[in-house]
C-alpha positions as CSV (number, residue, x, y, z in Angstrom):
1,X,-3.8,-26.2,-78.2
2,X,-2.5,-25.5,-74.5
3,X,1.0,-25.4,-73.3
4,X,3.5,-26.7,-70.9
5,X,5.1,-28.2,-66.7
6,X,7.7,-28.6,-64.4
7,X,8.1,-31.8,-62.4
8,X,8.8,-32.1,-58.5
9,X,8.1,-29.7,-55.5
10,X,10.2,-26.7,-55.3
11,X,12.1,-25.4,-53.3
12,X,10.8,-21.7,-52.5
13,X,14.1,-20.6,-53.3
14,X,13.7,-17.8,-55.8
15,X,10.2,-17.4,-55.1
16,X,8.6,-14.1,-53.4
17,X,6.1,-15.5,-50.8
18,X,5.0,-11.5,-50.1
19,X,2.4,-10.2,-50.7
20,X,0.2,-7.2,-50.6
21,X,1.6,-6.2,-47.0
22,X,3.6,-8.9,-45.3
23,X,1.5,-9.3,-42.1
24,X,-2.0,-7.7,-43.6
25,X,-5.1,-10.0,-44.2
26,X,-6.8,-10.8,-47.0
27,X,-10.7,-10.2,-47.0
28,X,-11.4,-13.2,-49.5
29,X,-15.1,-13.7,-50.6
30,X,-13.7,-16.4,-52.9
31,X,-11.5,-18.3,-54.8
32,X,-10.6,-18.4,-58.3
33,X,-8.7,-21.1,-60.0
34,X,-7.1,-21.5,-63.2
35,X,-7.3,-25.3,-64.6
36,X,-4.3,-26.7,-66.4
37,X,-1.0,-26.1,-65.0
38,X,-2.4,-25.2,-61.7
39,X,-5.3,-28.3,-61.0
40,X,-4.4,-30.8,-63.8
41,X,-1.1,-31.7,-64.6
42,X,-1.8,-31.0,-68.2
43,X,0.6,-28.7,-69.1
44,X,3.4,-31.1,-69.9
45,X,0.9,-33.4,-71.9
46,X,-0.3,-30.7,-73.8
47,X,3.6,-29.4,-74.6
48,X,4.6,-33.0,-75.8
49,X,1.5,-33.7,-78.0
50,X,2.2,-30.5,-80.0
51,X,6.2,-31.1,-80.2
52,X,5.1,-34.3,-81.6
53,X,2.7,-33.4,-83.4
54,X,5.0,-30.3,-85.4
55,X,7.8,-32.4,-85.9
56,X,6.0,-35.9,-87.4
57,X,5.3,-33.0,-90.2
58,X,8.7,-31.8,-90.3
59,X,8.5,-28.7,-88.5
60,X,11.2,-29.1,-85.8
61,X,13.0,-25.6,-85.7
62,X,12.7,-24.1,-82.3
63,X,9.5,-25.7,-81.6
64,X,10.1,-25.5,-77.8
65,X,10.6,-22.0,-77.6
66,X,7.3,-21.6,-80.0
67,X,5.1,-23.8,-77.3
68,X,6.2,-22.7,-74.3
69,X,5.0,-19.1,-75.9
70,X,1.3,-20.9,-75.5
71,X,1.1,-21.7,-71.8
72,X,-2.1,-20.4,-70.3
73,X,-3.4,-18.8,-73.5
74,X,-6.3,-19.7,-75.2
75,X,-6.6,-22.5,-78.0
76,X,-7.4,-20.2,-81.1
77,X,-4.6,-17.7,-79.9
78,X,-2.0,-20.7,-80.0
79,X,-3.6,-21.1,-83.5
80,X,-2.6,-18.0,-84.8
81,X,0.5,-18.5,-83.8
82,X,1.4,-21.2,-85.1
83,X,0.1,-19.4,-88.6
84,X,2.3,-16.6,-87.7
85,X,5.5,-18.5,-87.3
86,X,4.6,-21.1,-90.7
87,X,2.5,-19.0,-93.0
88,X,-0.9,-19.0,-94.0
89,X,-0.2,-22.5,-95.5
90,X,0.7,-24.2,-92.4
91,X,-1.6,-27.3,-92.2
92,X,-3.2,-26.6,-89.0
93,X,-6.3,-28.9,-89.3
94,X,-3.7,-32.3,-90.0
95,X,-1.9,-30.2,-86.2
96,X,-4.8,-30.6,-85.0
97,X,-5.9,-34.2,-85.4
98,X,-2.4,-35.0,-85.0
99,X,-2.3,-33.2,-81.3
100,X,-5.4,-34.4,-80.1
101,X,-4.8,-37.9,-80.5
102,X,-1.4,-37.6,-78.6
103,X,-3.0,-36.0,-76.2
104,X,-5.4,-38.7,-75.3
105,X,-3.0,-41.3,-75.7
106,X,-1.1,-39.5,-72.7
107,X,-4.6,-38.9,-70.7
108,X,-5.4,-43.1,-71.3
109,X,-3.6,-43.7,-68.1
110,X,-5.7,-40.8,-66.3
111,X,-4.8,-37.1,-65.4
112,X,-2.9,-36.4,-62.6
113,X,-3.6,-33.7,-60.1
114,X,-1.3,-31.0,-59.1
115,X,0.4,-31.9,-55.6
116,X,-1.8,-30.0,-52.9
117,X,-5.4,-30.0,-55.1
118,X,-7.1,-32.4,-52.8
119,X,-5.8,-30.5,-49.6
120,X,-6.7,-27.1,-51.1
121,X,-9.9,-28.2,-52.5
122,X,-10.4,-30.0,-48.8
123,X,-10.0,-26.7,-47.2
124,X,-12.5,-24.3,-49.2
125,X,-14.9,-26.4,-48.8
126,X,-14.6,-26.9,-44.8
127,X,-14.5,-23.1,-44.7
128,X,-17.6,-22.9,-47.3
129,X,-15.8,-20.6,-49.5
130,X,-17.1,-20.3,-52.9
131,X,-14.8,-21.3,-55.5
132,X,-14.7,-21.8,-59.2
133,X,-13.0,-22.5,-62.3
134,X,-11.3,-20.4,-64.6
135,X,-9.4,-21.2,-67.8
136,X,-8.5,-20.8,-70.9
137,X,-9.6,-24.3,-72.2
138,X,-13.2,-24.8,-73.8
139,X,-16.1,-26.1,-71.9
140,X,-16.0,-29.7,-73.4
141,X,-12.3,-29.7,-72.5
142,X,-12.8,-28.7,-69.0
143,X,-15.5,-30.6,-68.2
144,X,-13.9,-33.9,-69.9
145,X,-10.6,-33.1,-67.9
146,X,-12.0,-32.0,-64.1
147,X,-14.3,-35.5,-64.7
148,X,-10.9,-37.5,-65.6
149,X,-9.4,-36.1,-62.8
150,X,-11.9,-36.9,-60.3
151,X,-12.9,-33.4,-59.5
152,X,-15.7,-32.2,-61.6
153,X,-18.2,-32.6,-58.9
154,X,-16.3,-29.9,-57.0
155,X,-17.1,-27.6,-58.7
156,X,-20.7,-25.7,-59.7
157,X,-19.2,-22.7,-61.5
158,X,-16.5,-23.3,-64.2
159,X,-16.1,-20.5,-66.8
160,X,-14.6,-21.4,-69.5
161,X,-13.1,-19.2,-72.9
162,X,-16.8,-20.1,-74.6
163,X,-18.1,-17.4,-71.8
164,X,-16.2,-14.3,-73.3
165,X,-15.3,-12.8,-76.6
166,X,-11.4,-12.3,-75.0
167,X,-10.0,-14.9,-73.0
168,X,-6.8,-14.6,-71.2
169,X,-5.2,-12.3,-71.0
170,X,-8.0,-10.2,-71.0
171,X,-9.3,-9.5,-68.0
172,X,-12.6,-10.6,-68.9
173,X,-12.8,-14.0,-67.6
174,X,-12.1,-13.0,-63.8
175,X,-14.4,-10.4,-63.7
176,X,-17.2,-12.6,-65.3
177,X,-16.2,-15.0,-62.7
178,X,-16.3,-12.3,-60.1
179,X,-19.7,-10.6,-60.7
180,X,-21.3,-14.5,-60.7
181,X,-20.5,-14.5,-57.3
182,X,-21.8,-10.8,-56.6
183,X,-18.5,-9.8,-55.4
184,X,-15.8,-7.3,-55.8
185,X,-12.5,-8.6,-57.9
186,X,-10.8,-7.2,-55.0
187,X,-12.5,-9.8,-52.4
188,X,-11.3,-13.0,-55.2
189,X,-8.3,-14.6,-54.7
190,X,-7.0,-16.3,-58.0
191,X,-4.4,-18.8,-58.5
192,X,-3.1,-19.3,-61.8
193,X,0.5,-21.1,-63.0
194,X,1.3,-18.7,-66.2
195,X,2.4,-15.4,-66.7
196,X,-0.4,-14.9,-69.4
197,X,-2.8,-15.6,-66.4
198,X,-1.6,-13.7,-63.8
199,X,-1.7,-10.9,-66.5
200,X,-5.6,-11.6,-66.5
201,X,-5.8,-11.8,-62.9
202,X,-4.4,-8.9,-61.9
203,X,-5.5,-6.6,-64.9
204,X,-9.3,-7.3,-62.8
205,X,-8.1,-6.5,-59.8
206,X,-7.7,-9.8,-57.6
207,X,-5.4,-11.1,-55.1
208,X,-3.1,-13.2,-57.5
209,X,-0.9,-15.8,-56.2
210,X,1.3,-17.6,-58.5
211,X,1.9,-21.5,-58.7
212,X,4.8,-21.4,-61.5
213,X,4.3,-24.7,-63.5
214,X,6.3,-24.8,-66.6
215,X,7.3,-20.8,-67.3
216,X,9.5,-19.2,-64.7
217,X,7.5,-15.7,-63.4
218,X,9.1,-12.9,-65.4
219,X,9.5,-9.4,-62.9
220,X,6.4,-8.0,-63.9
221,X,4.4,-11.3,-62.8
222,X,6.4,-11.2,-59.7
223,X,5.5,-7.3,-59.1
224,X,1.6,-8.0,-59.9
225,X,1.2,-11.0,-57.1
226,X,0.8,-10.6,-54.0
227,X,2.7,-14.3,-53.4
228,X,4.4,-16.5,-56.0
229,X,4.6,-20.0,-54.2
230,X,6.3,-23.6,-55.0
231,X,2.7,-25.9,-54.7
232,X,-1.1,-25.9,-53.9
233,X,0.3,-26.8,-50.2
234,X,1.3,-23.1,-50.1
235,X,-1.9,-21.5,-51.2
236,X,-4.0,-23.9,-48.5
237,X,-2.0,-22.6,-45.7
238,X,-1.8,-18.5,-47.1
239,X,-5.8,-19.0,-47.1
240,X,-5.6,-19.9,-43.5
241,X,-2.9,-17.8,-42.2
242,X,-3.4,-14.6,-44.4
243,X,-7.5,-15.1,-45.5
244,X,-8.5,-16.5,-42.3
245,X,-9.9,-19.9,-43.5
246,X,-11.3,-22.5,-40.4
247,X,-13.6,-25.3,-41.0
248,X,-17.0,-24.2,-40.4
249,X,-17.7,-26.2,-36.9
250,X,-14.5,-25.2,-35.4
251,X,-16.0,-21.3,-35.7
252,X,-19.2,-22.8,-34.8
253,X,-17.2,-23.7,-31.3
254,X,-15.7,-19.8,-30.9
């Protein structure tokens, strides 16, 4: 059980569009992304279905505070928290059923895509930079959604929380999604939405930027990317300005 959104561009007010020197570039052998929140406008779906879920079985005290806990981690940690809030007794298979069929009743009218996906998705492919996915949802779950969404086919490398024994935010899944690639953390830019994930991000070593979706970036997310931006939009154009990205026939024409 995922997490939570935020609707409407932002402004950049409040934001820190810095980064790791304010006029250095980034070597960038490639690009990592985090899935819901940052792609898929899941976060809020997910967030409803679980409210509704908790409180059509009477469990309505501070359950806002409880989900918005969840964003970016992954499904079994949400689990345990929910045992640690309501006991051992806590009827987390009925949750369960209950959440998922919210869910799809939101997804039945498709899965929207974060504003800038197609733009940003446009642009790494014109500059032939690998990319790949990495989140916190299963492999089913991401290969359902990215299909729903239209996107799937993007992508040839999605890692998924079924590909490590600690999921965000560990570490592990960045640098598992790093060494595929035969490349240094330090060459991977990763763009995630949560605190939890930029945790992960940063903890291996990549260029983090920051796409807040639902959760406003505490300080120490703020101090571990090198920008936190308002939209996809943002990330396209720091790849071309700070990483360098042009299609590959206009450097064909240099």
């Amino acid at each position: 059980m995922p997490g939570l959104p935020a609707k409407g561009r932002r402004s950049l007010e409040g934001f820190d569009v810095k980064g790791l020197n304010a006029n250095r570039q980034w070597n960038v052998g490639a690009v990592l992304l985090d899935m819901d929140g940052t792609l898929l406008d899941t976060e809020r779906v997910y967030y409803d279905s679980l409210v509704a879920a908790l409180h059509a079985h009477g469990y309505t005290d501070d359950t806002a505070s409880l989900c918005q806990a969840m964003v970016g981690l992954p499904g079994p940690d949400c689990e345990a928290m929910l045992h640690a809030r309501y006991g051992e007794r806590f009827p987390l298979a009925e949750i369960s059923r209950a959440f998922i069929a919210n869910r799809d009743e939101f997804l039945c009218a498709g899965l929207p895509l974060k504003p800038g996906t197609v733009e940003l998705l446009d642009a790494l492919q014109a500059a032939e930079c690998p990319m790949a996915i990495v989140t916190s949802s299963s492999l089913r779950t991401a290969d359902a959604h990215l299909t729903l969404a239209g996107i799937r086919h993007r992508f040839n490398t999605v890692l998924t929380r079924d590909d490590v024994t600690r999921g965000k935010p560990s570490p592990d899944l960045y640098l598992l999604a790093a060494s595929r690639f035969g490349l240094s953390p330090r060459v991977c830019v990763a763009v995630e939405d949560s605190n939890h994930g930029v945790t992960a991000a940063h903890a291996a070593g990549a260029i983090t930027i920051m796409v807040p979706d639902m959760v406003t970036p505490t300080d120490e997310s703020r101090a571990r990317c090198a920008a936190v931006v308002s939209d996809l939009h943002e990330v396209a154009e720091m790849l071309r300005t700070r990483g360098g990205f042009v299609p590959r026939m206009q450097r064909s024409t240099k």
